[in-house]
Phi, psi and omega in degrees: 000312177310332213254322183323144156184135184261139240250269186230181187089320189291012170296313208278311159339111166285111195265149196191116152242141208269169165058254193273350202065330198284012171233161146230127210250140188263087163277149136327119186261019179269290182262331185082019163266177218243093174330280224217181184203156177200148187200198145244141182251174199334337196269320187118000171303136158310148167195142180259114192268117188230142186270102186309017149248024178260350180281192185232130159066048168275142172311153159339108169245138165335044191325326165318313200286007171298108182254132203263142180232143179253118165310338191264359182242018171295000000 
């Protein structure tokens, strides 16, 4: 959570939690897609969940290298 930082935008941002309340995910209300998401994990850490396809000049990604999770059981 400490390396995050968001640039611009967060005037614009739509805050929105599902379920349980505890993460919050942040849309666009123009287009609806969702940059980033932010919570705690299991431990009480901050953390941020961010959808790379909103950065800029991201690198070739590993798709192999992905680690896939099921949300509903986090």
């Amino acid at each position: 959570a400490d390396k995050f930082v968001l640039h611009s935008g967060a005037d614009v941002l739509k805050d929105y939690r599902f379920n349980t309340h505890k993460i919050r995910h942040m849309f666009c209300p123009e287009c609806g897609i969702e940059p980033f998401a932010s919570g705690t994990d299991a431990k009480g850490n901050d953390i941020y969940m961010v959808n790379v396809n909103c950065l800029e000049d991201v690198p070739e990604i590993d798709r192999a290298a992905i680690k896939h999770w099921n949300g509903k059981d986090w």
